[in-house]
C-alpha positions as CSV (number, residue, x, y, z in Angstrom):
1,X,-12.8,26.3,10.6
2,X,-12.6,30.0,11.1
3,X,-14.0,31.9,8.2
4,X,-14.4,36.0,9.1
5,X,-16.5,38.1,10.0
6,X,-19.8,39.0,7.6
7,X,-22.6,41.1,6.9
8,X,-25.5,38.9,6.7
9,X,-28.8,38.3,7.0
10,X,-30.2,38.0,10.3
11,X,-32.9,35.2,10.0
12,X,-34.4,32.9,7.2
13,X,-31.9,31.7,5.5
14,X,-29.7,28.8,5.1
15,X,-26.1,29.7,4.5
16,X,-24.6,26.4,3.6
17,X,-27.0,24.5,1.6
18,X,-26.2,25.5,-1.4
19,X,-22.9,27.0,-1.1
20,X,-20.6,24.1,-1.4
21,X,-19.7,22.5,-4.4
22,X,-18.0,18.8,-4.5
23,X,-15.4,19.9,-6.3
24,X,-14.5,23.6,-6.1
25,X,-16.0,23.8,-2.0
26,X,-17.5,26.5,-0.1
27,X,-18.7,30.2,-1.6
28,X,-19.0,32.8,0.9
29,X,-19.2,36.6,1.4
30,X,-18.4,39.1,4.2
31,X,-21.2,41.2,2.7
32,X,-18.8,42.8,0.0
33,X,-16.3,39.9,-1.4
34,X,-16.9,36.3,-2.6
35,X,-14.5,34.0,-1.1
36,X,-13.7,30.3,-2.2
37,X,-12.5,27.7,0.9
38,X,-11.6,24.3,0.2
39,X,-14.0,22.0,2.8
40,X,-12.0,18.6,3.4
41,X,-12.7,16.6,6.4
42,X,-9.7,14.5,8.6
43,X,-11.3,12.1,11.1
44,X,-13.6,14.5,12.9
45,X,-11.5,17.9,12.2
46,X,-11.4,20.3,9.1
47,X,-8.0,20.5,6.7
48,X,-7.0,24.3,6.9
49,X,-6.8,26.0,3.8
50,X,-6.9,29.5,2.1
51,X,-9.3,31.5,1.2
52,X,-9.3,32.8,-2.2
53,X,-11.3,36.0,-3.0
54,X,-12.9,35.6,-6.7
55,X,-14.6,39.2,-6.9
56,X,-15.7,42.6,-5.0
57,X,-19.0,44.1,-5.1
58,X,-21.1,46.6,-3.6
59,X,-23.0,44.0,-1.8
60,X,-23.3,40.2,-1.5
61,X,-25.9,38.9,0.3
62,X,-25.8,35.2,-0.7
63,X,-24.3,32.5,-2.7
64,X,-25.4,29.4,-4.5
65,X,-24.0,27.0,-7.2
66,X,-25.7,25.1,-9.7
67,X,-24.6,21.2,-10.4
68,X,-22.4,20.3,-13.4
69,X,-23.8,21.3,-16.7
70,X,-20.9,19.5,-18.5
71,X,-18.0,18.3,-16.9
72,X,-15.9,20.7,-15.3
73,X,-18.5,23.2,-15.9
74,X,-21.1,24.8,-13.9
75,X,-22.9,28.4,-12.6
76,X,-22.8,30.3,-9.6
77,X,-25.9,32.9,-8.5
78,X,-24.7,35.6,-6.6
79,X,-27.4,37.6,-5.2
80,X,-27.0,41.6,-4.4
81,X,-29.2,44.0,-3.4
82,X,-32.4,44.6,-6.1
83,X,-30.4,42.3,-8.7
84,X,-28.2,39.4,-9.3
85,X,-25.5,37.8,-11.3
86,X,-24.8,34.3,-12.9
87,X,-21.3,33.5,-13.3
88,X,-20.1,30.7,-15.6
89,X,-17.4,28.5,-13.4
90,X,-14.9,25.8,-15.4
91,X,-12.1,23.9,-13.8
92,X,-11.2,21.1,-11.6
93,X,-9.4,23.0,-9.0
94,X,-7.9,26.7,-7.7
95,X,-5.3,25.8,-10.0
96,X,-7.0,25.7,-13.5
97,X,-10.0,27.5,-11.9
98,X,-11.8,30.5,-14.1
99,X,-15.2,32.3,-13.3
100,X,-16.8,34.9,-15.5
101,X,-19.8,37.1,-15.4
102,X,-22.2,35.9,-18.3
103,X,-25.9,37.5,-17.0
104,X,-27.3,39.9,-14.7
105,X,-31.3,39.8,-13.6
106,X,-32.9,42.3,-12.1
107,X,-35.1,41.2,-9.3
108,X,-35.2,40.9,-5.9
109,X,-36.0,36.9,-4.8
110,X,-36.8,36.1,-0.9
111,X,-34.2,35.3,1.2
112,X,-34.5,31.1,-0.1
113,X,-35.6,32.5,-3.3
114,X,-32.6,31.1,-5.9
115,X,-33.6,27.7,-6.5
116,X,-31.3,25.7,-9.1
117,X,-32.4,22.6,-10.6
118,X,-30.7,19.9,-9.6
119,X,-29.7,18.4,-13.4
120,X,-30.4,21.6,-15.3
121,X,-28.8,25.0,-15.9
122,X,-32.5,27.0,-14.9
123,X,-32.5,29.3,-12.1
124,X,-35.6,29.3,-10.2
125,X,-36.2,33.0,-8.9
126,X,-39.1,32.8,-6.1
127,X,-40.0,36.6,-5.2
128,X,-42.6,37.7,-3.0
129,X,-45.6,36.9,-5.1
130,X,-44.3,35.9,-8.4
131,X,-41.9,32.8,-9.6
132,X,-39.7,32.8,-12.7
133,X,-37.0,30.4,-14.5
134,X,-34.0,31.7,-16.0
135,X,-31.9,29.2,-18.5
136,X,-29.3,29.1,-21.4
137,X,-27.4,31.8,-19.6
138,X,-24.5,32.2,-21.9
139,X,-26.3,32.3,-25.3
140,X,-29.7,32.7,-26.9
141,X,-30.7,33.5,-22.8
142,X,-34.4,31.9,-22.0
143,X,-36.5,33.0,-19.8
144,X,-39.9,32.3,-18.4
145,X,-42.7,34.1,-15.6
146,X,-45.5,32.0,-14.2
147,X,-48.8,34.1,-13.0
148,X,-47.9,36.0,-10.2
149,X,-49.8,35.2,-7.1
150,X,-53.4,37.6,-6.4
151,X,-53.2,37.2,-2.6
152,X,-50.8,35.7,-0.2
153,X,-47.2,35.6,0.1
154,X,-44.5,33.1,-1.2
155,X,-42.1,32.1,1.4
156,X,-40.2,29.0,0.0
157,X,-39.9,26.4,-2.5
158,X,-37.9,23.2,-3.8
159,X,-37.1,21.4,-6.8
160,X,-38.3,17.6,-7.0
161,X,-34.5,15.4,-6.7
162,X,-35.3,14.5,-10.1
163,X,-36.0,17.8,-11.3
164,X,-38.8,17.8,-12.9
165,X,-41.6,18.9,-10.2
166,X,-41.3,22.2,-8.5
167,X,-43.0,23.1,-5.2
168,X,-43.8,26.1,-4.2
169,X,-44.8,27.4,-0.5
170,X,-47.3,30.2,0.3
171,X,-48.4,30.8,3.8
172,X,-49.9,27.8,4.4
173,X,-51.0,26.1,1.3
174,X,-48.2,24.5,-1.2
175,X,-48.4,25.4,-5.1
176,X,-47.4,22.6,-7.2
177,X,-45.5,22.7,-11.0
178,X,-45.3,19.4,-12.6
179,X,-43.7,19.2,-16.0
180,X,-43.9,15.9,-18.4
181,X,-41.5,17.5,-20.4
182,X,-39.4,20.3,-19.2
183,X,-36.3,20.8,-21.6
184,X,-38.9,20.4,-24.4
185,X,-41.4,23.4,-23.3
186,X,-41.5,24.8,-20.1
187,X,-44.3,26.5,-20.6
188,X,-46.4,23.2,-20.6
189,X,-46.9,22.2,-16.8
190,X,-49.5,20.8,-14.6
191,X,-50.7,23.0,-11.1
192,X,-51.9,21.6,-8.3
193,X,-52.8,23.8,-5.1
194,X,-53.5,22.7,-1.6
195,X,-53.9,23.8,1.7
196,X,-52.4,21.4,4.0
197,X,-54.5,20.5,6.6
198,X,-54.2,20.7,10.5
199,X,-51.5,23.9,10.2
200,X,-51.6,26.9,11.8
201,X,-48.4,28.8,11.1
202,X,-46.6,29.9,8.0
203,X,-44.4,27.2,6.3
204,X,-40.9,28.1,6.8
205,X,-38.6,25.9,4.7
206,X,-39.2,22.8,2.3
207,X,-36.9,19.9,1.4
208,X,-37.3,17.1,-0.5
209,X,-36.8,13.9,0.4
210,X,-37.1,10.6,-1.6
211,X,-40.5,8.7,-3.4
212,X,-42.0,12.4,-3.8
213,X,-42.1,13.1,-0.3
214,X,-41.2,16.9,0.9
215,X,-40.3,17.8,4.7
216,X,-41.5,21.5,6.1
217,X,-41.5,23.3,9.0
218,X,-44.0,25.7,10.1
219,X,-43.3,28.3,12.8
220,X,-45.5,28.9,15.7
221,X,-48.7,30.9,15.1
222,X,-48.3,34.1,17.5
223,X,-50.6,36.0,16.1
224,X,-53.3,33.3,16.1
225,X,-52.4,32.4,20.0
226,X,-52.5,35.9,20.6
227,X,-55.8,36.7,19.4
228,X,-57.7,33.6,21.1
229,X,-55.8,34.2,24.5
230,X,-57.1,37.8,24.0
231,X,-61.0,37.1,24.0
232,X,-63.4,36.8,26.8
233,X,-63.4,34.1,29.1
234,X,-66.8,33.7,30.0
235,X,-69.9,32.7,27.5
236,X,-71.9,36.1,27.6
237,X,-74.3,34.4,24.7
238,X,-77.5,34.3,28.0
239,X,-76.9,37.4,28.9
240,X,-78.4,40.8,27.8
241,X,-77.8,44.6,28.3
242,X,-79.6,46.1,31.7
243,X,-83.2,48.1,30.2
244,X,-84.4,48.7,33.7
245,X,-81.4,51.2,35.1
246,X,-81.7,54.5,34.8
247,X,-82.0,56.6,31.7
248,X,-80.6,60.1,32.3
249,X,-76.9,61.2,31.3
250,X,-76.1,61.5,34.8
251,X,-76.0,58.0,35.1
252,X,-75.8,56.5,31.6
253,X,-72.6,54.5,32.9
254,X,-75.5,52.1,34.9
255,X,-76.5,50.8,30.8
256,X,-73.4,49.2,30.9
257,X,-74.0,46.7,33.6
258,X,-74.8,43.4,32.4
259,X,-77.8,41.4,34.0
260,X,-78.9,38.1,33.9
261,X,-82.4,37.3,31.9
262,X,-85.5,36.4,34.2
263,X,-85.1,32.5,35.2
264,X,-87.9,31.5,37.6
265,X,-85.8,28.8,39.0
266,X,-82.6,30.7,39.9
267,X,-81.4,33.9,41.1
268,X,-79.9,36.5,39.4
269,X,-76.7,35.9,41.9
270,X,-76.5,32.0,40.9
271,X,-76.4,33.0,37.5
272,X,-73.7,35.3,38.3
273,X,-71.8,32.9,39.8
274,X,-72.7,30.2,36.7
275,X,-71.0,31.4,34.0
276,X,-69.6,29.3,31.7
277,X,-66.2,29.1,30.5
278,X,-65.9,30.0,26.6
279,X,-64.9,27.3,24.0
280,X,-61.2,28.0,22.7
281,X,-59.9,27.2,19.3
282,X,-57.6,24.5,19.3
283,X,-55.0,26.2,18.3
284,X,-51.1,24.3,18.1
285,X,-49.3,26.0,20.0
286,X,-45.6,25.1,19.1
287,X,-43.9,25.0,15.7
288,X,-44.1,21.7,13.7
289,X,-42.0,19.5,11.6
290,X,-44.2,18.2,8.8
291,X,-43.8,15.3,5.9
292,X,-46.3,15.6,3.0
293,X,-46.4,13.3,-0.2
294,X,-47.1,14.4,-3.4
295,X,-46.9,11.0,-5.4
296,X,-50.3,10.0,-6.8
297,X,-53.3,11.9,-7.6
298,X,-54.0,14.0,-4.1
299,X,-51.3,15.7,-2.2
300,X,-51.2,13.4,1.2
301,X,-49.8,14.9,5.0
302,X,-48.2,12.3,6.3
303,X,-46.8,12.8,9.7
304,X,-46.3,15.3,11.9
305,X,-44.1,16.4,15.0
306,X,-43.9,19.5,17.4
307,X,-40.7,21.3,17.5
308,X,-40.8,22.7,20.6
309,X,-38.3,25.3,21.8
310,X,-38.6,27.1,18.4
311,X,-40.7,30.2,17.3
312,X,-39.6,29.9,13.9
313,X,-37.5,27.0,12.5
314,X,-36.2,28.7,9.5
315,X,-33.3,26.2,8.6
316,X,-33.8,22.7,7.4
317,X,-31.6,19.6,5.9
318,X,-32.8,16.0,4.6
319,X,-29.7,13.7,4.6
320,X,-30.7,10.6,2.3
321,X,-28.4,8.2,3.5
322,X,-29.0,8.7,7.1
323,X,-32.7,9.6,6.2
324,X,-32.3,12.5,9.3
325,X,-33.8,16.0,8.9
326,X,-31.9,18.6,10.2
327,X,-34.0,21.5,12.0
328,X,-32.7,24.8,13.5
329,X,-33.3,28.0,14.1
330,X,-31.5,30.9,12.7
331,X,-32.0,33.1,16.2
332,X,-31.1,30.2,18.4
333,X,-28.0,27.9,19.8
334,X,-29.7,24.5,18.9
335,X,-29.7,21.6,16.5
336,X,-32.3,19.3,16.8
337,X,-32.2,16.2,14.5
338,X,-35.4,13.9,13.8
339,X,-35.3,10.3,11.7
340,X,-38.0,9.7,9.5
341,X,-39.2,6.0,8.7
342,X,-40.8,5.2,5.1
343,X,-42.2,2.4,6.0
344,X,-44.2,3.2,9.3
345,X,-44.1,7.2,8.7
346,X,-42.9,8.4,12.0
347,X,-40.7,11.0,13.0
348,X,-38.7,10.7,16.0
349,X,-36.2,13.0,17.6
350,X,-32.8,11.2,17.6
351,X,-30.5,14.0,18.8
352,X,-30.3,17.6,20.2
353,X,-27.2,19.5,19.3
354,X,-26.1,22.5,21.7
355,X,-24.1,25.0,20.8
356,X,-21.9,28.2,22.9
357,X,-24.8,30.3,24.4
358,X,-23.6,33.0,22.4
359,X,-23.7,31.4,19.1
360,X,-26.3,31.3,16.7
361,X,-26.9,28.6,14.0
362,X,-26.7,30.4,10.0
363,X,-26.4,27.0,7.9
364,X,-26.7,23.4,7.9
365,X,-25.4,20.7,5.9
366,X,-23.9,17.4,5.1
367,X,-19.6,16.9,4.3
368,X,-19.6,16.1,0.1
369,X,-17.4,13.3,1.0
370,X,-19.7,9.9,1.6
371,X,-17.5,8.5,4.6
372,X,-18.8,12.0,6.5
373,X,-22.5,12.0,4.9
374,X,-23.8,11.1,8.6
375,X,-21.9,13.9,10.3
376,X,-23.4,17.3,9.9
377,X,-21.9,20.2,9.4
378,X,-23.4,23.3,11.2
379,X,-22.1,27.4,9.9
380,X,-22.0,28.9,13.1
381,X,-22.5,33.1,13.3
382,X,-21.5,34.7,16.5
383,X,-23.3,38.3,16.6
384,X,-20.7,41.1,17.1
385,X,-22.7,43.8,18.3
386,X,-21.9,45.1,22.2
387,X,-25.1,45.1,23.1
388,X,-27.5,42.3,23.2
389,X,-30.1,43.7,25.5
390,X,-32.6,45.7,22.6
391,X,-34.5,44.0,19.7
392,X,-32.8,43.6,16.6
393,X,-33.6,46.8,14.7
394,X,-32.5,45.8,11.1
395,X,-32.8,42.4,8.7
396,X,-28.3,42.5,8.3
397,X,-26.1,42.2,11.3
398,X,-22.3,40.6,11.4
399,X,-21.1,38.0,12.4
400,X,-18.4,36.2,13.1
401,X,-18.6,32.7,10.8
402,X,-16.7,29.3,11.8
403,X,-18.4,25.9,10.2
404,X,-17.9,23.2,12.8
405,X,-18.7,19.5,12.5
406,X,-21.4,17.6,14.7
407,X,-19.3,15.4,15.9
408,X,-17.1,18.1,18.0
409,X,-20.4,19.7,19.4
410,X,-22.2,18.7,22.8
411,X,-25.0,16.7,22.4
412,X,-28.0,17.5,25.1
413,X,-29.5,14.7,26.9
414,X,-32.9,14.0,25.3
């Protein structure tokens, strides 16, 4: 299903998840309007319908809804540039459809930085080092800051599926909100921080899965890799600085040569010829797919699997009923797909999803309708600059956006 072509962001940030509502289907933007498309699946191919443009802006850089507050009733986040909007939605179709503008925050969240609650009207607003809530948009607005952060970065975060635990990811540790009684006071919360252990990149994305267990990806640590391919080989720990070469300026380069200390039973050449190879960090290498649990007193890792192919797998899906994660990367032309067992813990790559060489991957997602809840539906970008020869020098590029459905995509051989 063709959609247009859109200003958006380049990397980090999953375009479909929550941009399709059950009932009133898919918000998008080209970077300046908000459209509404109808998403219905036939068989294994996509009904064609219009797209209806709610609103123009300045600039639109995402879209998410809330779920149903009431019946018929719910909220959409639009986010701009330095602020964004809530907009109160009612109807049951285009037809009796109405959308109007009840709040405007100023702040500026991370690109997966508008977290709803799943059975609640609060807005979660993650920014870089700082997380807020937002509720009761229409009247007697609420609103509430936790501490921000001293050091470190936030990068992502996820609502618990019953809403009432709210983990939040920085660098590589997770931060973790617990209320016994949110729509009471949510000022009254539990916090639980942990480093998870074995990880060497950043954490990427977070989803939750079921029985308070979270998925996350990390990307691979360059810098780290970097910096232990770039020290010394060889173990210089036996040997010391030359004192017997000569001392005048002339020749002060000769201070510089390393010699081997006095050993009665070797020569200075077999020492030369004996060094010994340096110890290396074991460093990971690759990007990983992670499951954590959070459900009893201690946060737990669970199980682990490299992603390899990926720098920085920036997009991630859980489907419950076909308990698959989803993994891509927003600067590539794959899908991989992994199954997760509760009752051994394993993750196992099931699938690997190929798209056009030219096509990148900007969302991921499951059909609303429960016949299709296995299929997946992947937002594909194709980048419409002529030249693809020179780093990309900004965060926003266009694209041209179709959303295809897994089961008309090649599958690679595994």
């Amino acid at each position: 299903m063709e959609l247009g072509v859109c200003h958006m962001r380049r990397t980090g940030k999953n375009f479909l998840f929550y941009a399709i509502h059950p009932t009133h289907g898919l918000a998008w933007s080209n970077g300046v309007s908000v459209f509404l498309t109808k998403v219905k699946v036939i068989g294994t191919e996509f009904e064609e319908n219009a797209h209806v443009k709610l609103g123009e802006f300045d600039s639109v850089q995402s879209l998410s809804w809330s779920s149903d507050i009431m019946p018929g009733i719910c909220y959409m986040c639009v986010v701009h540039h330095n602020y964004l909007t809530i907009w109160r939605v009612e109807g049951k179709g285009i037809s009796d459809f109405s959308i109007k503008q009840v709040r405007k925050i100023t702040a500026a969240p991370i690109p997966e930085g508008c977290l709803w609650n799943p059975h609640r009207d609060i807005l979660t607003v993650l920014t870089r080092n700082q997380c807020n809530f937002y509720f009761r948009h229409a009247e007697n607005r609420g609103s509430f800051a936790l501490p921000p952060i001293d050091s470190g970065c936030i990068r992502c975060g996820c609502w618990s599926n019953e809403g009432t635990l709210l983990v939040v990811a920085m660098n590589s540790m997770i931060m973790i909100y617990e209320w016994p009684d949110l729509d009471s006071c949510i000022s009254k919360f539990e916090m639980k921080l942990w480093r998870i252990p074995g990880i060497a990149g950043v954490i990427r994305c977070i989803v939750p899965m079921a029985d308070r267990a979270y998925a996350l990806t990390t990307e691979l640590p360059l810098d780290k890799v970097c910096a232990v391919d770039g020290t010394d080989v060889f173990d210089l720990a036996e040997l010391e600085p030359s004192c017997d070469g000569p001392q005048d300026d002339e020749r002060a380069e000769a201070e510089d040569i390393v010699t081997p200390l006095p050993d009665s039973r070797s020569s200075a050449l077999d020492k030369l010829f004996s060094l010994k190879l340096r110890a290396k960090e074991n460093i990971r290498s690759t990007a990983e797919l992670i499951v954590i649990s959070v459900k009893g007193r201690d946060p737990t890792k669970v199980s682990s699997v490299e992603i390899r192919g990926f720098v920085s797998p920036d997009l991630l899906f859980y489907q419950t009923k076909s308990q698959q994660l989803i993994v891509a990367s927003s600067t590539q032309n794959v899908v991989k797909v992994y199954w997760y067992s509760f009752s051994d813990h394993k993750l196992n790559k099931v699938q690997e999803i190929a798209l056009d060489k030219i096509d990148r991957v900007k969302g991921v997602c499951s059909p609303i309708r429960k016949q299709h809840q296995k299929d997946i539906l992947v937002l594909v970008g194709q980048l419409m600059s002529d030249s693809h020869v020179f780093l990309p020098s900004g965060q926003f590029a266009e694209y041209r956006l179709k959303i295809e459905i897994s089961a008309n995509i090649a599958r690679l051989q595994l």
